[in-house]
C-alpha positions in Angstrom: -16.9 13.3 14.9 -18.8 16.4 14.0 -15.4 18.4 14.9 -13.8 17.0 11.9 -16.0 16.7 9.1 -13.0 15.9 7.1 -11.5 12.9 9.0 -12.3 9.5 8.2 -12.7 6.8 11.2 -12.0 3.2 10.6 -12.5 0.9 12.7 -10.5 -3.1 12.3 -8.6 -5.8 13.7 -5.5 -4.9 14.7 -3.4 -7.8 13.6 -5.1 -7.5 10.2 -5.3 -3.8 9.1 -5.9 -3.1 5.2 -3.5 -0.1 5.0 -0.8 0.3 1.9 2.4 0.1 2.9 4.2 4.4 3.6 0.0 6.0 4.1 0.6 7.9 7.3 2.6 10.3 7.9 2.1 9.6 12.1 0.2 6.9 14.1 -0.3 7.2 17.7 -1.1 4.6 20.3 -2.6 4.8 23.6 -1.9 2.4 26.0 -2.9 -0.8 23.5 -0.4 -2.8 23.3 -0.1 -3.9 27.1 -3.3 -6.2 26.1 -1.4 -8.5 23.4 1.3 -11.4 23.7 5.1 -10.7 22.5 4.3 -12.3 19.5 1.2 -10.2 18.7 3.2 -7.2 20.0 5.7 -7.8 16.9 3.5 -8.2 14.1 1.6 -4.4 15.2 5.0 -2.7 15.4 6.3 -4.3 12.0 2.6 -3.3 10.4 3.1 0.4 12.0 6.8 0.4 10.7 5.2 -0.5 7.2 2.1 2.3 7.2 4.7 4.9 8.1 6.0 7.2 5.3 9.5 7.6 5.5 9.9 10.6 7.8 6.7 9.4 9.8 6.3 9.3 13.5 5.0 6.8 16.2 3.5 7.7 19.4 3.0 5.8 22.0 1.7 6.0 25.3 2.6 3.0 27.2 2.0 2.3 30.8 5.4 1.1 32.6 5.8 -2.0 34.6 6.9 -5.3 35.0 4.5 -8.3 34.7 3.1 -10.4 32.5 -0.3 -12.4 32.7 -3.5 -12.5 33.4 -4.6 -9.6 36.2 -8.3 -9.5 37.8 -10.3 -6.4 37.3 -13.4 -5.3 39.4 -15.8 -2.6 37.7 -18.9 -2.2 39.5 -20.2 -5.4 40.5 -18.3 -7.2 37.8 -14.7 -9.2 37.7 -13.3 -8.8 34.5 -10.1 -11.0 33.7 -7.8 -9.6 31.2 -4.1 -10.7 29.6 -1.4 -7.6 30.1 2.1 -7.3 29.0 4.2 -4.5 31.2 7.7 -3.8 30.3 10.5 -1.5 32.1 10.5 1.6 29.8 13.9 1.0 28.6 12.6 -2.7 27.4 9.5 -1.6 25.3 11.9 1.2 23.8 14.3 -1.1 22.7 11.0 -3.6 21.4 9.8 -1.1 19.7 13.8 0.2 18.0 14.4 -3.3 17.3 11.4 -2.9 14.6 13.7 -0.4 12.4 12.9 3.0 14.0 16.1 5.1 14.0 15.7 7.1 16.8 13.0 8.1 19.6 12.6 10.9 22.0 10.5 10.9 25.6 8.2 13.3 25.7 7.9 15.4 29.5 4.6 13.8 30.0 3.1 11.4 32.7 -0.1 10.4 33.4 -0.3 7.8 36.5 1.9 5.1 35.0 1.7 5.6 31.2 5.1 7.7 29.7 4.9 9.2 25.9 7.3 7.9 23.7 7.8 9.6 20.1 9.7 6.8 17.7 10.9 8.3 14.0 11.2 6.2 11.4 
């Protein structure tokens, strides 16, 4: 991270982050949360609601669909097996509203299936 000398990278489980409650001012997300169960799902957004200063932001970049459970992955040689979580758009916007964000805007971007969502607080 020579780019930013004045950044500082953490690196932590994600159910169990040590931030203080209003320390960011924005959090962004890319394509994470398709990896954890509902109920995993809920205790990152109401952490995220909580790190957010009161005018902060949330970005996420979520891919759309509409399945849950474990998928089969080949890379290279190797089956990977992993857990996912797709939700209709309109479903992981209303997850993610239901967490105390007052309003959200979709950004005009689209990469494959993912779609950027900006959630104010």
């Amino acid at each position: 991270m020579d780019h930013v000398p004045e950044a500082h990278f953490l690196q932590m489980d994600i159910l169990d982050m040590i931030f203080g409650k209003e320390s960011f001012d924005g959090i962004f997300e890319a394509g994470v949360f398709f990896h954890f169960t509902k109920g995993e799902q809920d205790t990152i957004l109401v952490n995220i609601f909580a790190f957010l200063k009161p005018e902060g932001i949330y970005l996420s970049l979520y891919p759309v669909g509409n399945s849950e459970g474990m998928q089969q992955m080949q890379i290279s040689d190797e089956i990977y097996h992993r857990y996912t979580r797709f939700l209709p758009l309109e479903e992981w916007i209303q997850e993610v509203m239901d967490h105390g964000f007052s309003k959200y805007r979709i950004l005009d971007f689209s990469l494959a299936r993912f779609r950027a969502i900006l959630f104010y607080k």
